[in-house]
C-alpha positions as CSV (number, residue, x, y, z in Angstrom):
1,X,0.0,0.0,0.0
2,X,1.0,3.5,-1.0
3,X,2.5,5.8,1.8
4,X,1.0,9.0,2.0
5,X,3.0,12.2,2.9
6,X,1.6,15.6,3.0
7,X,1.8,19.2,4.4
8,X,-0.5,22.2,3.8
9,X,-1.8,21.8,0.5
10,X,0.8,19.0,-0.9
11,X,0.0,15.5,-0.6
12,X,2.2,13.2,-1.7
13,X,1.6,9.0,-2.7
14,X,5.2,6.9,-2.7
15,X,4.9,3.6,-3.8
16,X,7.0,1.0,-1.8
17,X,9.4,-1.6,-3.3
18,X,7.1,-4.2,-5.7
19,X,4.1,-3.2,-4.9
20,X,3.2,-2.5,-8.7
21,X,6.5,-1.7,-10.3
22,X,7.9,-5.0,-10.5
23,X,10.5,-4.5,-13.8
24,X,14.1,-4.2,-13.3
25,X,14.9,-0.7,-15.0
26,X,13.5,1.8,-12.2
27,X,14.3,2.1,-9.2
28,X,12.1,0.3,-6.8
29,X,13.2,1.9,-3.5
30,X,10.8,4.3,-2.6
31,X,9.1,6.1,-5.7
32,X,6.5,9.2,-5.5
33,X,3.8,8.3,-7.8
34,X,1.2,11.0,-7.1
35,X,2.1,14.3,-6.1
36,X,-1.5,16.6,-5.4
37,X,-1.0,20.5,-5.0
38,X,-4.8,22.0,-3.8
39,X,-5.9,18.5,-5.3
40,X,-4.4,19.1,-8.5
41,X,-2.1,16.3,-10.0
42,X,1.5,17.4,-10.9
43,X,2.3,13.7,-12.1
44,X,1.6,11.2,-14.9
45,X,2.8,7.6,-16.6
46,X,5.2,6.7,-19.1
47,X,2.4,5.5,-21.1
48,X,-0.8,6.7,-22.9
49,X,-4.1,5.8,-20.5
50,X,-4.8,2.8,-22.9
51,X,-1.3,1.1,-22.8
52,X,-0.2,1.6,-18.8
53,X,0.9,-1.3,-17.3
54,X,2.2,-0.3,-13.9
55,X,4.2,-3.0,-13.5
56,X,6.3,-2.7,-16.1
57,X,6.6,1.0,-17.4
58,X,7.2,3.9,-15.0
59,X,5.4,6.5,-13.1
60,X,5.6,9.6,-11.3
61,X,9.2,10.6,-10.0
62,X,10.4,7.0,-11.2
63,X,14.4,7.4,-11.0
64,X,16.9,5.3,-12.4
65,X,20.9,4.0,-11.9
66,X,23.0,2.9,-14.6
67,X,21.2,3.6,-17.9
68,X,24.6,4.8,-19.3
69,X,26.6,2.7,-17.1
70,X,25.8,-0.5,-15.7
71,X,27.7,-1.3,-12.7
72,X,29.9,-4.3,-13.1
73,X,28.1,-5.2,-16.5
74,X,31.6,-5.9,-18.4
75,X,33.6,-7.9,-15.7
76,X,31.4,-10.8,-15.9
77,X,30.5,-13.7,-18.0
78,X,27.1,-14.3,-19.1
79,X,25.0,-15.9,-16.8
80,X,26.8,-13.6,-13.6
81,X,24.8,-11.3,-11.8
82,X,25.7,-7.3,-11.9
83,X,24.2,-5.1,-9.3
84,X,21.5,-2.7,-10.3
85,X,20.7,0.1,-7.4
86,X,17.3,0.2,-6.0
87,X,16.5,-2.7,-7.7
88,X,18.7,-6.1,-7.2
89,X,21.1,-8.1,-9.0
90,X,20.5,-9.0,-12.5
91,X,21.4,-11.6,-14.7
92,X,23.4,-10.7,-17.7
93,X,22.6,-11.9,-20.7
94,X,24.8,-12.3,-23.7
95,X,24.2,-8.8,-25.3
96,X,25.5,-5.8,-24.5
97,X,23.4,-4.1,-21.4
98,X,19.8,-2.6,-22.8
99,X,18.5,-0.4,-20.0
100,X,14.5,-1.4,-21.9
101,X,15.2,-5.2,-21.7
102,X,13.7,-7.0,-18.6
103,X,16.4,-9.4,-16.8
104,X,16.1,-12.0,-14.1
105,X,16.1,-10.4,-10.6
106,X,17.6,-11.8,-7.5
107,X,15.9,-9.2,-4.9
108,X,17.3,-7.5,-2.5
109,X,16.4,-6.4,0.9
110,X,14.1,-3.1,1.3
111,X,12.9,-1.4,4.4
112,X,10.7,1.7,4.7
113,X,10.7,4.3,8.3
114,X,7.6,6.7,8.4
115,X,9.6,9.5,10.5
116,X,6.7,12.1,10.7
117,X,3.5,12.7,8.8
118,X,5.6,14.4,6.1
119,X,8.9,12.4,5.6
120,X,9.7,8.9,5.1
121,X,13.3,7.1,4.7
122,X,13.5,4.0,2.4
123,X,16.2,1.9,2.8
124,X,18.0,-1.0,0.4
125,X,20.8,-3.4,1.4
126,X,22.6,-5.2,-1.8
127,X,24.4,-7.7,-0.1
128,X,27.6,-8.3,-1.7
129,X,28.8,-9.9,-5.3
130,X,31.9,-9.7,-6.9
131,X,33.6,-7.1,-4.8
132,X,30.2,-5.2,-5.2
133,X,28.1,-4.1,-2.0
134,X,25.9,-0.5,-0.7
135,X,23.4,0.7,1.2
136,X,20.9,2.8,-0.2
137,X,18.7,5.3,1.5
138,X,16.1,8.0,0.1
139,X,14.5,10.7,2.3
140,X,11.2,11.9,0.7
141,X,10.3,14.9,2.6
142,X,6.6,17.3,2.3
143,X,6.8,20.7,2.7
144,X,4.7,23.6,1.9
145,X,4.5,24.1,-1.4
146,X,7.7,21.8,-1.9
147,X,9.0,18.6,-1.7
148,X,12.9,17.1,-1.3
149,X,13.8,13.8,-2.7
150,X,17.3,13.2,-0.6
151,X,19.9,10.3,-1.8
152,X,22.4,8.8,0.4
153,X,24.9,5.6,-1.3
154,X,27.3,4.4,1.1
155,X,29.8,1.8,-1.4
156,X,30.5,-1.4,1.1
157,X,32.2,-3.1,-1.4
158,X,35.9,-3.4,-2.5
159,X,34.7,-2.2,-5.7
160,X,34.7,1.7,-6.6
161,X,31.3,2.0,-8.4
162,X,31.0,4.2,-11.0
163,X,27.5,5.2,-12.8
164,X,24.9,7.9,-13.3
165,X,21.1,8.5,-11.4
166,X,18.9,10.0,-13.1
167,X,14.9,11.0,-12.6
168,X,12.3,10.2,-15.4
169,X,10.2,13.0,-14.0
170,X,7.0,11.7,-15.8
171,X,5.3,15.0,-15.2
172,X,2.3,16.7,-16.4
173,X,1.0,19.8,-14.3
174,X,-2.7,20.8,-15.1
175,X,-3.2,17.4,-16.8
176,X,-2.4,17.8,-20.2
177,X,-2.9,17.2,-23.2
178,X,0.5,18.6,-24.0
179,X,0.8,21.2,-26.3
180,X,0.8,25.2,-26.6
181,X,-0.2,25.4,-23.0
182,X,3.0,24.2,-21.8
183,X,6.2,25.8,-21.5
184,X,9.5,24.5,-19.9
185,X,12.2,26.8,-19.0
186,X,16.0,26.1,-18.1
187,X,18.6,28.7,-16.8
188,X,20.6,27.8,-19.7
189,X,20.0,28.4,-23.2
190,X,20.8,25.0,-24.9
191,X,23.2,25.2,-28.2
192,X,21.0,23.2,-30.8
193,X,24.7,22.0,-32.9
194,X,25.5,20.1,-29.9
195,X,22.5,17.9,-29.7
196,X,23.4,14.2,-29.7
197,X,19.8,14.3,-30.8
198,X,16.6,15.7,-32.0
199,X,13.5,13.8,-32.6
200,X,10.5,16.3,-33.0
201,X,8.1,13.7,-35.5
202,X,5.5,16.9,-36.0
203,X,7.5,19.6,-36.3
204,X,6.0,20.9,-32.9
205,X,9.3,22.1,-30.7
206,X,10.1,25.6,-30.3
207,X,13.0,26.5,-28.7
208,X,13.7,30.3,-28.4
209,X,17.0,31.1,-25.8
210,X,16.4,28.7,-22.7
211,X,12.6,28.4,-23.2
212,X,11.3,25.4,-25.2
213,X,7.6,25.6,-26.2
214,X,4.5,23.5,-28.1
215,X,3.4,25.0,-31.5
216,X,0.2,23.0,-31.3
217,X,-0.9,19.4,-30.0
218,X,1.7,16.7,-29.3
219,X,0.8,13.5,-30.7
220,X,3.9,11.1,-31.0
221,X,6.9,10.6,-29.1
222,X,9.5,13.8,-29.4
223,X,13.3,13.5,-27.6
224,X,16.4,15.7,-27.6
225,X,19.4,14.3,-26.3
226,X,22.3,16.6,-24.7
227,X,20.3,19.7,-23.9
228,X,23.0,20.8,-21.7
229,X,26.2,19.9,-23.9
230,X,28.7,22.8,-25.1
231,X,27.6,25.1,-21.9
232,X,28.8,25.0,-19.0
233,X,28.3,27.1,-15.0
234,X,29.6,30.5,-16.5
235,X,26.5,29.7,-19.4
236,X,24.0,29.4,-16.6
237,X,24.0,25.2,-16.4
238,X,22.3,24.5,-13.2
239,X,20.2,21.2,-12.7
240,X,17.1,23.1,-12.9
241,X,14.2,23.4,-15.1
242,X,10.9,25.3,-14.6
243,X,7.2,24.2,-15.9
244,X,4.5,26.2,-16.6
245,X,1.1,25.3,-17.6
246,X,-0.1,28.6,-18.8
247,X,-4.0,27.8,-19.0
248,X,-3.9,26.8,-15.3
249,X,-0.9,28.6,-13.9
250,X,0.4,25.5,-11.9
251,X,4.1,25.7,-11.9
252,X,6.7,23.0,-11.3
253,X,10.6,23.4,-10.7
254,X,13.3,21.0,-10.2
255,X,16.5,22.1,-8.2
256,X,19.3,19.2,-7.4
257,X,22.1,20.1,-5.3
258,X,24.8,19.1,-8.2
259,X,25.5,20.4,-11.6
260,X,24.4,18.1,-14.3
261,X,26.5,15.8,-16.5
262,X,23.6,15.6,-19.1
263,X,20.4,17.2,-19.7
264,X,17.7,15.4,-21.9
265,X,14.1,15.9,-22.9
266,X,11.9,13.1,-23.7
267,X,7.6,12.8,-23.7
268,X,4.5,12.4,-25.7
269,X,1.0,13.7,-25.5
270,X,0.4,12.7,-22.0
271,X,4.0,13.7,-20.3
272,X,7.0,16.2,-20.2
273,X,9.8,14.4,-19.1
274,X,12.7,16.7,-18.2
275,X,16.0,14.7,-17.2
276,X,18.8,15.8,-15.2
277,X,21.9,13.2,-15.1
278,X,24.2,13.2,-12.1
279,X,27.0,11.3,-12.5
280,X,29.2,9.5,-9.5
281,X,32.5,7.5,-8.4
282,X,32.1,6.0,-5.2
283,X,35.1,4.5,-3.5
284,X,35.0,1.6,-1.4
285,X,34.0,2.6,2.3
286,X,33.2,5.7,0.9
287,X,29.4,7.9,1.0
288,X,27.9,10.0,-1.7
289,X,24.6,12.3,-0.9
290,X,23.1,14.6,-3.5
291,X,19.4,15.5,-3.4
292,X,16.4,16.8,-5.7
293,X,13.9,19.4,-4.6
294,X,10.5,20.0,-6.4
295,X,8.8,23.3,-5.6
296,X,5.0,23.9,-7.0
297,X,3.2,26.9,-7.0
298,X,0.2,28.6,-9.2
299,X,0.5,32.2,-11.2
């Protein structure tokens, strides 16, 4: 069962390890599904209303490790198991690692702490593998008008582990459908000839300095890859972004407390997925914390 957090006029719904999500791409350890601001749903799903299959695609703030990097992947044969954070060890295959394909899972163990009425602590222990071992806590905190996602990796392995987290951020203020209404800003303006890449099927993306807009109704699938390549802190790169649903003035920001190592864009008619990469290199015995706050407010 969903745990609920709220304060003032946010309430918040995190989902607990397996209790629909049962694929091995997102992370499983604590996951906010449904964030409400003055009842108002700042969240969506991967997937169009008619093809959602919660336990296989994502949701909500669904975050992932290792979708560049899989930890481990390359040291073993196929058939050995590789860690995956928040999720459990999988089972590699004999082709290269496909963050979409599903793998066989060996869980791991996940435990959940309901501090106070707004913040919860949800905790994973891998065990170890192949010089590979961690502990794994998020802090999902309510506030008013604001909430902080908080990520703590302590490496108990022999192993340095080196990879990237990122959030999906399936996210739809004001409930779509996504279009001219919309407008996502960044503190950055992005430099279009250093895309990796740019899929915009309808012709639909407008992006003027740091502020990308809708021309009219999304339809299919658009992605750009490497909105934050060739800038860099003197430009304005921050992991930020800012979403504005103009016909119902509900307003949604990101802020992490680390400057990105990639910047992407992906969604469809039901979502706006802005993605901030932070990248890591934990040594063994060694702790890395970062954390993501999500402020919401309405013009």
């Amino acid at each position: 069962m969903s745990l609920t957090l709220k304060k003032g006029d946010l309430r918040l719904s995190v989902e607990e390890a397996g209790e629909k999500y049962r694929g091995t791409r997102f992370d499983r350890n604590g996951t906010v599904v449904s964030a409400r601001f003055r009842g108002k749903e700042l969240l969506s799903d991967e997937k169009p209303r008619f093809q959602r299959d919660r336990r296989r695609f994502g949701r909500g703030l669904h975050n992932e490790f290792g979708i560049l990097r899989a930890v481990g992947y390359d040291e073993i044969p196929t058939g050995g198991w590789f860690p995956k954070i928040g999720v459990g060890w999988l089972q590699k295959d004999a082709l290269p690692y496909a963050f979409h394909r599903e793998y066989a899972l060996d869980p791991i163990s996940f435990e959940v702490a309901e501090l106070e009425p707004h913040r919860a602590l949800f905790r994973c222990v891998s065990g170890e593998r192949n010089g590979y071992a961690y502990e794994y806590d998020k802090e999902i905190e309510a506030g008013e008008g604001e909430f902080t996602v908080r990520y703590r990796l302590e490496n108990r392995g022999s192993k340095r582990i080196v990879t990237d987290e990122y959030s999906h951020n399936f996210v739809l203020p004001g409930g779509g459908p996504v279009g001219s209404r919309y407008r996502l800003e960044f503190p950055w303006s992005p430099r279009t000839d250093c895309f990796d890449e740019f899929v915009d099927p309808e012709g639909l993306l407008s992006l003027t300095g740091g502020t990308l807009g809708f021309t009219g109704s999304v339809g299919r699938v658009f992605f750009i890859g490497g909105l934050a390549n060739g800038v860099g802190e003197r430009d304005g790169l921050a992991a930020s972004w800012t979403l504005r649903d103009l016909k119902t003035g509900l307003c949604l920001r990101e802020s992490g407390s680390f400057i990105p190592t990639g910047v992407n864009l992906w969604g469809h008619r039901g979502v706006i997925s802005p993605e901030l990469f932070f990248s890591l290199a934990v040594e063994g015995g060694n702790i890395v914390s970062w954390e993501r706050r999500f402020q919401v407010w309405q013009d």
